[in-house]
N, C-alpha and C positions, 0 to 999 in steps of 0.2 A: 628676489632670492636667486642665489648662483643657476645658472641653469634655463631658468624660468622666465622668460622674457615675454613684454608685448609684442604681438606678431607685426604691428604695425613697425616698431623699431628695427626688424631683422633686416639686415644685409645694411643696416645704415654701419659702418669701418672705422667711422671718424672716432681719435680719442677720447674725448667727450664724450660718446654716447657710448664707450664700452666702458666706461668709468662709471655711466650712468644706470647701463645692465649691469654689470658685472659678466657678462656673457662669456661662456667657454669657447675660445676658438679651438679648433681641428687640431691636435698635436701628435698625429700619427710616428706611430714605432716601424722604422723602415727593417721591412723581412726580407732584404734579400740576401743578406749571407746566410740565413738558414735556408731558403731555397735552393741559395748556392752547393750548399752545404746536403741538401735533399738531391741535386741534381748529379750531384760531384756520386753519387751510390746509384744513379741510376733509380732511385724513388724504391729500391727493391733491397731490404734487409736480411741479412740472416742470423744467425748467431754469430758472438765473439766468442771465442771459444783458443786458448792457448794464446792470445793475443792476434788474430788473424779471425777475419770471416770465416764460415763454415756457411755454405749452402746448398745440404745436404739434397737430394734427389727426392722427387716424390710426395712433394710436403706439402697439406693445402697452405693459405697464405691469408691474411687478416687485414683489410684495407683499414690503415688509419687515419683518422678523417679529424678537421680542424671544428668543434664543437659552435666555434662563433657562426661558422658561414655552411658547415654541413661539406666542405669539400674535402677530397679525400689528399691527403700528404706522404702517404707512403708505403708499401704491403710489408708486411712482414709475416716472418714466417712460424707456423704453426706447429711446436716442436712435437715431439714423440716421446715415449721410452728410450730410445735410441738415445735422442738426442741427451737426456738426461744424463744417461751414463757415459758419454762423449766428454761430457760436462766437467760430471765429478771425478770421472778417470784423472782429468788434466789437472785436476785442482790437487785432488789426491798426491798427483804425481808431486807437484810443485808444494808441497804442503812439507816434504822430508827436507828440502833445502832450505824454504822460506821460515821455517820454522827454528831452526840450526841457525840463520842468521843471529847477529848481534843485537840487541835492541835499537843502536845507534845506526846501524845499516836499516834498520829498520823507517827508522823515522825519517835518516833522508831521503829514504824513497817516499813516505807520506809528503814530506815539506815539498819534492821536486812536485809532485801533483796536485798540490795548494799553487803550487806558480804557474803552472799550466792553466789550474781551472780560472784562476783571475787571468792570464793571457789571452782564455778563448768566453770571456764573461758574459760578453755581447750575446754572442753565439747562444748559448746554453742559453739565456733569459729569454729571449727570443723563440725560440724552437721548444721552451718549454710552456711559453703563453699560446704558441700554436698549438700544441699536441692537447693542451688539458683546460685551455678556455678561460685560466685568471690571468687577472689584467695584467701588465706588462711592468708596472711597478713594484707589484706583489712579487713577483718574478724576480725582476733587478733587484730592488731594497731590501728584501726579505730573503727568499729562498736561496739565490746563489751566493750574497754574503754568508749563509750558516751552512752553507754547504763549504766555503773555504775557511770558516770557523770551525769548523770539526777535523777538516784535516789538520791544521795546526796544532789543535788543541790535543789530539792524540798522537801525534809527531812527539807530542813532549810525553806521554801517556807512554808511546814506544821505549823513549833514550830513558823514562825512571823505570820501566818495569820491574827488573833484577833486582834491586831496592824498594821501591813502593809498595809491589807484587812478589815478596820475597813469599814461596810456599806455595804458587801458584804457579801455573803453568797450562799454553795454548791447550783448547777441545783437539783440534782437526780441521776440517772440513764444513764449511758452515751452509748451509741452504739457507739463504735470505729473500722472503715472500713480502713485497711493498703493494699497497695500494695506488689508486689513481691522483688520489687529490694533493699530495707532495711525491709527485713521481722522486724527482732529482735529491731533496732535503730527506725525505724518509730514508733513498738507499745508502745517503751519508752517515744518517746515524747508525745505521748496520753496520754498512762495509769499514769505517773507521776504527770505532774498536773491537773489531773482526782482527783487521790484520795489522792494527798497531801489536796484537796479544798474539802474534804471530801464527795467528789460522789462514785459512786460505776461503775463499768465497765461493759459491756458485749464485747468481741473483735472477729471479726472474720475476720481470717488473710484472704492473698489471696490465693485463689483455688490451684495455684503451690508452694506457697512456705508456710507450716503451722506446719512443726515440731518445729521450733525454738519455736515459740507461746504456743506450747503446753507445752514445754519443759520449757521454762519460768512461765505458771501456775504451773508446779509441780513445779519450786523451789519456787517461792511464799509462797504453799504450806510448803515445807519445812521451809520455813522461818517462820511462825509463823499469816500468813497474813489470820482472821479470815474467814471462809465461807462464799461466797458468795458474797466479795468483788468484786472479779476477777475472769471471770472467760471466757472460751474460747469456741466457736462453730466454726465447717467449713462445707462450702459448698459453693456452685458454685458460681456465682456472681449476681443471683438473689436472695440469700441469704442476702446479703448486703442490699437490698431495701427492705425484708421484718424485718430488723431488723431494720431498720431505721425510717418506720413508724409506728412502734408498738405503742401503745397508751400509753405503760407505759416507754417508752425512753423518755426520758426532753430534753436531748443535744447529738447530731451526729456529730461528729470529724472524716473527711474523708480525705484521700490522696490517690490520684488518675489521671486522666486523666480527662481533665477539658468536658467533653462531657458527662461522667458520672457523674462529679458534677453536671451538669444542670439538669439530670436527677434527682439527691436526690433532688437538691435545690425544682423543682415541686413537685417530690412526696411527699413532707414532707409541701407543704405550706399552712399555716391557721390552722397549728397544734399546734402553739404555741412553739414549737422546739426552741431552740438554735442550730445554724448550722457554723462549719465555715470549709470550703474547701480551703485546699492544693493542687492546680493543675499542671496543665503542664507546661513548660518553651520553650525557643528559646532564651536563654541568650548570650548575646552579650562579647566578651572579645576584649578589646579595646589596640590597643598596639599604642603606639606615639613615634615619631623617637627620643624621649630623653630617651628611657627607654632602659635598659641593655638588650639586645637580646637574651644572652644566659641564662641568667634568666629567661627572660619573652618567651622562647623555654619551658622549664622545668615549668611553669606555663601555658601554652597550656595542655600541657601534663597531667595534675592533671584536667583540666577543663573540657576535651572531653574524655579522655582513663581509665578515673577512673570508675571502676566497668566497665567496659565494653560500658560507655558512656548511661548508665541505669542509667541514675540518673535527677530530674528533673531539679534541678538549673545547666546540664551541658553544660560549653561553646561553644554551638555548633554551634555560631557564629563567626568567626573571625573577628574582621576589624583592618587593620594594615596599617598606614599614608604610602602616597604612594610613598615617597624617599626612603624609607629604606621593602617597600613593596617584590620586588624580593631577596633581601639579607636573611628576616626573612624568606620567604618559603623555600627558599635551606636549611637553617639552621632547619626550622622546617623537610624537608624531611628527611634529612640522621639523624635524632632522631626519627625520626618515625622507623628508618630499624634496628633498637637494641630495638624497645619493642618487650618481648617475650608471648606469647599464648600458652595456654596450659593446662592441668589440676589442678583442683581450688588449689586441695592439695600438687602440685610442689611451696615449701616457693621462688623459683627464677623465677617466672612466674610473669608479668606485667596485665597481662589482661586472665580471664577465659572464660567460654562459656556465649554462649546469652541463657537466661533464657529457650525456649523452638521453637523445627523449625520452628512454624507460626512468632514468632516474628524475625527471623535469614530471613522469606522470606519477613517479610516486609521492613525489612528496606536494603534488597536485591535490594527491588522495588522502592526505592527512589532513590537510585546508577544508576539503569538503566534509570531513567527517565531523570535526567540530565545528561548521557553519550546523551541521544536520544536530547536533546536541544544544544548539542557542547559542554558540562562542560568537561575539564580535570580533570581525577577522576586519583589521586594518591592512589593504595594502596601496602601494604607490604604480603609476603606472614603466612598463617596461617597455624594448621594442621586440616585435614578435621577431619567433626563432627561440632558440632553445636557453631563452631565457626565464627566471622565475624571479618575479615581484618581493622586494624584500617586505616581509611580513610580520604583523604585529595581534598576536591573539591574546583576547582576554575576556571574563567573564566564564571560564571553565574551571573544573573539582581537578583537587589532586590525583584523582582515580581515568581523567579522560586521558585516551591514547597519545595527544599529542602533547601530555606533561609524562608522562611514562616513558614514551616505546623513544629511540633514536630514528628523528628523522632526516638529517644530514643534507638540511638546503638551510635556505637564510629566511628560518620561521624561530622568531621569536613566540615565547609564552608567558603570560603575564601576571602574577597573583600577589595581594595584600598579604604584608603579615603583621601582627601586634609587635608581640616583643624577641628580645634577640632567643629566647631558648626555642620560640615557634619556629625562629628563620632558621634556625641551627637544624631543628627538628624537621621544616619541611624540605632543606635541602638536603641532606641525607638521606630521606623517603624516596631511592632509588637504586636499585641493584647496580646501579655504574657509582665511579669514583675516580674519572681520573683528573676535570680539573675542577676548578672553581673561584671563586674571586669575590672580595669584599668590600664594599665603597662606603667608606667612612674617614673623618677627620678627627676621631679620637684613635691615635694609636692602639691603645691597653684593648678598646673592644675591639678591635681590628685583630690583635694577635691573639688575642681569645678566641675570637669567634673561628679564627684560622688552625689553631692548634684543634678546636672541636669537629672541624670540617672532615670527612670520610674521603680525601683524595689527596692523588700526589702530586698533585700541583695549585698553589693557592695564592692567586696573585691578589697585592692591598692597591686600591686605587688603583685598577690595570687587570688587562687582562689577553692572552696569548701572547704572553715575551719568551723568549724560549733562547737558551745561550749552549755551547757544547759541555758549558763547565756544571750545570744542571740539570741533573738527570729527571727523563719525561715516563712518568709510565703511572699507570694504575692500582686503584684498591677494589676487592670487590671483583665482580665482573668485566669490568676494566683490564684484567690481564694482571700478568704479575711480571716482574724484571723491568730494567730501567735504560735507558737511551741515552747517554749523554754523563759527562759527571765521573768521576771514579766509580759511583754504585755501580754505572755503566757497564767498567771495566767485567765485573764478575759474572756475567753472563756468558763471557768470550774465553773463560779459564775453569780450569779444575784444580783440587789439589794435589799437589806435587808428589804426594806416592800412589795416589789414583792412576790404574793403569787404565788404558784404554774401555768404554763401557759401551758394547755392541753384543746383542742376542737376538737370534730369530724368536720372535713374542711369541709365548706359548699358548696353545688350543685355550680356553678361558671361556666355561661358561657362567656367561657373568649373571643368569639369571639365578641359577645356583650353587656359585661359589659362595660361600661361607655360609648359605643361608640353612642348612640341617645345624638344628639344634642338641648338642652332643649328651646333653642329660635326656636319655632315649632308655635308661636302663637303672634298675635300683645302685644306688654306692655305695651301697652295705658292704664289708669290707672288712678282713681279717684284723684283729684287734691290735687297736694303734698302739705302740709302747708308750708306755706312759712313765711321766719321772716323780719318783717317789719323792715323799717329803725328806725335810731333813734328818729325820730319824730312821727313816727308811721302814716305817710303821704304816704309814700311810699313801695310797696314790696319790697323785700330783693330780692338778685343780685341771679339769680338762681347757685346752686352750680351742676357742674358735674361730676360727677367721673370717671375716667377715668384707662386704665391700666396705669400702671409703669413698664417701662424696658429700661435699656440704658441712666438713668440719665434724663428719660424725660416723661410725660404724653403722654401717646398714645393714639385713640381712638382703639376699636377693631374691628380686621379684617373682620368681618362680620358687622361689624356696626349695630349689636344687643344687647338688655340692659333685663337687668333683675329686677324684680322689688323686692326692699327691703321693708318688712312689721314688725310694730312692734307687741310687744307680745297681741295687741288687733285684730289684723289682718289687720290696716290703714297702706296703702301705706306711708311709709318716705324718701324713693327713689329710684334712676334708677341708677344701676350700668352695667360694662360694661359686654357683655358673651364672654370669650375665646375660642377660637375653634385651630386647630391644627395648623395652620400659627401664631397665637400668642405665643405658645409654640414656635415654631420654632425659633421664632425673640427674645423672652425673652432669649431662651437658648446660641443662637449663641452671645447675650448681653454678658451674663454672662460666658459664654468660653472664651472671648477680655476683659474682666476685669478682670478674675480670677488670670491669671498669674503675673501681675503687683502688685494686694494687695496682693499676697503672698510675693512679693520680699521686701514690706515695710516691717520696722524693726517692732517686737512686740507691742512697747512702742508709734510708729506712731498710730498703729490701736486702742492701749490704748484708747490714747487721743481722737479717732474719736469718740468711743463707750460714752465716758465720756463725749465728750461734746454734743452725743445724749441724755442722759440723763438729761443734763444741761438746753437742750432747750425742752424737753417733760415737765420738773417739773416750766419753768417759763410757760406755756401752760397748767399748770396742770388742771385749772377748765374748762377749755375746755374741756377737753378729760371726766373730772366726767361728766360735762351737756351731754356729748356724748352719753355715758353709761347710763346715764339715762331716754336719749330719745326713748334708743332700749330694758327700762325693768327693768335696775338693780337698788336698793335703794339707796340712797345718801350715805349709810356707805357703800356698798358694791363694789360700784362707785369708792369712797375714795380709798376703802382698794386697789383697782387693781390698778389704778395711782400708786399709792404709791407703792405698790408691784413689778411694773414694773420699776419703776426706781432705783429701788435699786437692780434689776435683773440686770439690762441696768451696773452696777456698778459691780455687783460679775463677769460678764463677762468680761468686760474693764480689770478688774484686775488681769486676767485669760492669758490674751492676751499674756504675757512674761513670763511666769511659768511656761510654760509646753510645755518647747520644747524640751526637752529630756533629756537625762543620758548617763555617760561614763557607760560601761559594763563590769563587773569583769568577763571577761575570761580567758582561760589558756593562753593565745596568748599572746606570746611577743612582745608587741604593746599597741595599744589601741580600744577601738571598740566604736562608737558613736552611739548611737538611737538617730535618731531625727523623732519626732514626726511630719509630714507633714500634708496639708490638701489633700481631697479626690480630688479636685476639685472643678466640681459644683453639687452641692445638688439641689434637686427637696423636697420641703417640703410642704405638704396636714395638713393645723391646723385643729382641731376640733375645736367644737361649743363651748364651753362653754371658758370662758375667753377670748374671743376676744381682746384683747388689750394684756394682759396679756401672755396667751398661745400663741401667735404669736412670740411677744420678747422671749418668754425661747426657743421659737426653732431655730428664726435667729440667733440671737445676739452667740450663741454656735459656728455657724458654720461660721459666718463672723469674729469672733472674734479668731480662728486659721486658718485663711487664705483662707476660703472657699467662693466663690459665693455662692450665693441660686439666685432659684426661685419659691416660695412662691405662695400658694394659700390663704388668708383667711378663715376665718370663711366664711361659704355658707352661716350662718345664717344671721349673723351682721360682713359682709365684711369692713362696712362703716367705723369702727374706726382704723381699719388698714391702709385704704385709705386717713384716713388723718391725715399720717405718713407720708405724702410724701415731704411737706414743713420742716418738723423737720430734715427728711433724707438729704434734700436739704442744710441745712442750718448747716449743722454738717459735712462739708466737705469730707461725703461717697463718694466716688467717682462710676460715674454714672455704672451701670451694675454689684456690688457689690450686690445690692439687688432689685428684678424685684418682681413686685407684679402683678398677676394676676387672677380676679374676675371672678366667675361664678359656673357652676355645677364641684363640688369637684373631683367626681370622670370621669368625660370628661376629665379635664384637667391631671390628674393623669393618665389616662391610657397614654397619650401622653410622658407624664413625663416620666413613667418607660420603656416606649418603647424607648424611645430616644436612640441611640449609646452616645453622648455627654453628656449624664448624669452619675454621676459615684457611686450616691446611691440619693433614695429615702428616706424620711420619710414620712408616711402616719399615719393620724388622725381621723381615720371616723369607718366604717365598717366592722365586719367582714370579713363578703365577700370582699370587699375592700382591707382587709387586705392579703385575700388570694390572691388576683389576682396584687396584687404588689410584692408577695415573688413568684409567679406562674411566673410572665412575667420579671423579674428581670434578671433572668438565662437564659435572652438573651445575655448580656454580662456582666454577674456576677457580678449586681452590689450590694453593700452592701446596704442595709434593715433596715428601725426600725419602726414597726408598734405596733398598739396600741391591734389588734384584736377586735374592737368594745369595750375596758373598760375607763371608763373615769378615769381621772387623777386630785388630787388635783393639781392647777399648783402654788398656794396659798403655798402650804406644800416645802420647802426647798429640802427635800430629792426627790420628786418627780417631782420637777421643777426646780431643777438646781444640779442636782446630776452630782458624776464624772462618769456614763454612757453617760452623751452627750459629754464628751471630747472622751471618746471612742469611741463613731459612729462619731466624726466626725475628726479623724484623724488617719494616718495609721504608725507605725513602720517602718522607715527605718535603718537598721545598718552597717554601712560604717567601715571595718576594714583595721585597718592602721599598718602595720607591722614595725618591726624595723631590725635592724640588724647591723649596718655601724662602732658601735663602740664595742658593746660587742655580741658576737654571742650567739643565745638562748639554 
């Protein structure tokens, strides 16, 4: 076996006898143009900052040290406050011009730094396998080719924006927070379509690994890329959260460990920020007894021992159908005893060092704990140093830590499963989502089993291919926003009458906002006018309002009402008060119908939406007298009917249009984005357009396959609530859309605390606003609040823009390899 030789053969040269081992000779990666390159700074870094060093006075300093041999390569310096606002001042500054540019000045300035970064290749793969410990091919082959594929790729992304991204336009200012384990390739997919969208950057890599970064600002520099676009600060990891809430960053682009997302996601809430987090993984690789074994060995392989198993989409789940279960381990073990460890800079080395010893002892400490529960834990041997044995566990429950928790080394976990709905079932049994991967040779269950899979990335026979034209990001606890791809792009933009969106977050206590219960007092209430019969003999049949959820009028749980008053202050009715068992029962509604109206075809839900509309506009003067019983003028009455049904119409028509694109990637194959829905959505309307503002927020999210459950207007709940026969009667099916009445923000804290909800939109407050992006980051759900500003809902661009296709569907990219007839 490669590698593995009789000791008595060694040092025997002769052809022959290496024909006869197979034996790896020494094929060392010569380092001294990065040394050179280390020497050329005097080994002493500071920040890039306007295009030039910055080495501010006073500043402790961080030895950064080579993970393979433990020697130190370089100090750099330990930024501050200060330094932060140094940062973003320059960025800021440069951000009025850079922004003002052409989209085509734009991209030549990407394209000249794609020529640069291939001029100085060497360099970079070099200095990036010293700083961060994987091998030196990983480096060359992988990282620095998709780091000069993202700058092209959004050179072209720059010269279409004005066309492609017609209605959208640059945040600002972007803080971009990268981890250790793709120093160089993470800050591309940031900084790329950062400033092809004409923002400006401030980046600060992570604490262990930040030459590459800096190394990257100089060529930049080099390239022609004007002051103060880009520019680079380092220090420790509270450095990240002070750059994050800086008052002059617009948008924060993190990857990271999904624990410190939660952390940004609070720090940052009610700031008005654009946020989207890149988190952690537990990705599942799914192997089925029709699929080629020794293939899908050698895609094991690429899923868990690539970089060291420091990677977040890496497969560090196994599940393999359980006839052919014992055959692939044997096969997977003796593949495991030919990868070789060792130093990053040996080109014949499979796997290098783990980033730094606390992370070498923690995921030491995950080994041990399932030896301590009975797991047989297969590993190969390594050489000592801050190396860790690639790893193979098996004989543990769904429930132990090291199938659960992310452990971020090269530990594989190993479990049987019957049939494809268990495998589909056990690999979604995790609060992460971002990749996953199927190994089969029947196509059909392959793209079944991928459309059913809970992540945004799902590779068939393969796994971590990664291209700029597909975008990388998470479902779930996984984070939300994408990397790569046009989805990419709209992380880096807003819409185009959106003015700028910065507030100092308001005082918020979050243990008791919303939580008083507003039915505190009787709602007994001066007698409601009632409309007489047609003869004018009789009073009119009392009306009651009641909630909606589950296709049915409920009364609510506390059997408390609240009283509706118009703009004179006379009572005009009694509606119902929600309290947290209605939430409950709404949500668990709309989790048992979610899954079912996604499965209907596009053109089904078309028709639903349309012949809602069909039966609100034969109802039409109804709904005007409604309007005008709670304030509004008979033209203004008018105009929202009207408004809404032809809303009720741009969405129906929506319904089949946007469900995704093939993906020009390098991959010999195909890659599909399908646009999915979130789930279920929890949606808080504001006051104003009642009727109106209701519809631009459901109809968005039922009309790409999402549940809601919907709060009305607090003000004038009444005209939403009688929606309920039109809903009825337009064969919504029941638990699609749940409406419930009461204090806004009661029902909304319940909303965004829920586990089962998988994003909120909120319409009210401030404060309100903050404490939905504050308690969100329970389990990362996606956000769209208003910040207390009211919204034409009247205006096109602000009431039915393509931002609600975006909140209210996520990126999934399913790649499909080829091979059978021409190899690539």
């Amino acid at each position: 076996m490669a590698g593995r030789i009789d000791p008595k053969l060694k040092g025997d040269n002769t052809v022959a006898n290496i024909f006869k081992t197979m034996e790896f000779g020494p094929a060392p990666e010569d380092d001294k143009i990065a040394q050179a390159w280390l020497d050329d700074h005097n080994r002493k870094f500071g920040h890039f900052i306007n295009n030039k060093w910055e080495h501010p006075e006073n500043r402790n300093t961080y030895e950064t040290k080579d993970p393979c041999r433990g020697t130190v390569l370089a100090s750099t310096i330990q930024g501050t406050k200060e330094d932060v606002d140094s940062a973003v001042l320059a960025a800021k500054t440069a951000y009025k011009s850079w922004s003002a540019l052409s989209g085509h000045a734009r991209a030549r300035y990407l394209y000249s730094i794609a020529r640069h970064v291939q001029k100085h290749a060497r360099l970079i793969a070099v200095l990036e396998s010293l700083d961060n410990g994987k091998p030196i091919r990983e480096s060359r082959d992988c990282d620095v080719p998709l780091v000069v594929r993202h700058l092209y790729y959004h050179a072209g992304w720059a010269q279409l924006m004005d066309t492609e991204m017609k209605g959208w336009k640059s945040v600002g200012v972007v803080g971009a927070i990268v981890p250790w384990n793709f120093p160089l390739m993470l800050l591309a997919w940031k900084v790329c379509p950062a400033l092809a969208m004409g923002n400006t950057v401030v980046l600060k890599p992570a604490t262990n690994t930040r030459l590459s970064a800096l190394l990257f600002a100089e060529i930049c520099a080099e390239a022609g890329l004007p002051a103060g676009v880009f520019n680079v600060i380092t220090g420790g990891g509270a450095m990240g959260s002070t750059l994050a809430v800086h008052p002059d960053v617009d948008k924060v682009g993190f990857t990271g460990s999904t624990e410190v997302g939660q952390i940004l996601r609070q720090a940052t809430a009610g700031t008005g920020k654009k946020l989207s987090l890149e988190l952690g993984g537990k990705s599942p690789v799914v192997v089925f007894d029709s699929a080629d074994l020794d293939s899908a060995v050698e895609g094991v392989v690429d899923a868990i021992w690539f970089n060291q198993g420091q990677v977040c989409s890496a497969g560090s789940r196994l599940l393999v159908q359980e006839s052919v279960f014992e055959t692939f381990i044997k096969k997977l073990k003796l593949r495991m005893k030919s990868i070789r460890t060792g130093p990053s800079l040996e080109k014949t080395f499979d796997m290098g060092a783990i980033i730094d010893p606390c992370q070498q002892k923690f995921i030491a400490e995950y080994v041990e704990d399932a030896q301590k529960e009975g797991a047989e834990v297969f590993q190969v041997d390594v050489p000592s140093g801050c190396y860790y044995p690639p790893t193979l566990i098996t004989g543990v429950g769904t429930t132990s830590r090291v199938v659960v928790e992310e452990i971020f080394g090269p530990v594989l976990v190993a479990m049987p499963f019957r049939t494809a709905k268990e495998a589909i079932s056990l690999a979604n049994n995790t609060i992460y989502g971002l990749g996953s991967s199927v190994f089969t040779e029947q196509i059909t269950l392959a793209i079944e089993t991928a459309k059913m899979l809970k992540a945004g990335a799902v590779w068939i026979n393969c796994h971590n291919m990664f291209d700029a034209a597909a975008g990388f990001g998470g479902y779930k606890q996984s984070g939300y926003g994408r990397d790569g791809g046009k989805e990419g792009l709209f992380e880096y933009v807003k819409p185009s009458w959106q003015n700028r969106l910065s507030f100092k977050a308001p005082e918020v206590d979050m243990k008791k906002f919303g939580a008083s219960y507003t039915a505190d007092r009787p709602s007994i209430t001066p007698a409601i006018p009632q409309v007489l019969s047609a003869d004018g003999k009789l009073p009119g049949v009392d009306r009651t309002y009641k909630l909606y959820y589950g296709g049915a009028q409920k009364r609510p749980d506390g059997n408390y009402c609240r009283v509706i008053n118009d703009p004179t202050g006379k009572a005009i009715a009694l509606v119902g008060e929600s309290n947290r068992k209605d939430v409950r029962n709404a949500v668990e509604a709309a989790g048992k119908a979610q899954p079912g109206w996604d499965k209907r075809s596009g053109f089904n839900r078309s028709q639903i939406l349309f012949y809602w509309a069909e039966n609100l506009e034969q109802r039409r003067q109804e709904f005007i007298d409604h309007l005008i019983s709670i304030g509004h003028s008979k033209e203004k009455a008018e105009q929202e009917v009207d408004a809404t049904v032809a809303r009720l119409f741009h969405w129906a028509a929506y319904c089949d249009k946007y469900g995704g694109a093939v993906q020009e990637t390098q991959l010999y194959g195909t890659v599909l984005r399908l646009h999915e829905p979130l789930g279920v959505i929890g949606i808080a309307c504001s006051d104003e357009f009642p009727l109106l503002g209701f519809v631009s927020l459901v109809a968005p999210a039922i009309a790409r396959g999402n549940a809601v459950v919907a709060v009305p207007s607090e003000k004038n709940p009444t005209v939403a609530l009688a929606l309920y026969q039109v809903l009825e009667t337009s064969d919504l099916p029941g638990g699609v859309v749940n409406i419930l009445t009461g204090c806004r923000d009661h029902i909304t804290k319940y909303l965004v605390e829920h586990q089962d909800i998988q994003s909120v939109w909120y319409f009210g407050s401030l404060e309100g606003s903050k404490f939905v992006e504050y308690t969100s980051a329970v389990n990362v759900k996606r956000t769209l609040v208003n910040y207390g500003l009211d919204r034409d809902w009247l205006d096109a661009q602000q009431g039915q823009g393509e931002e609600f296709l975006y909140h209210c569907t996520q990126a999934k990219n399913i790649w499909l390899t080829m091979g059978d007839i021409f190899a690539n």
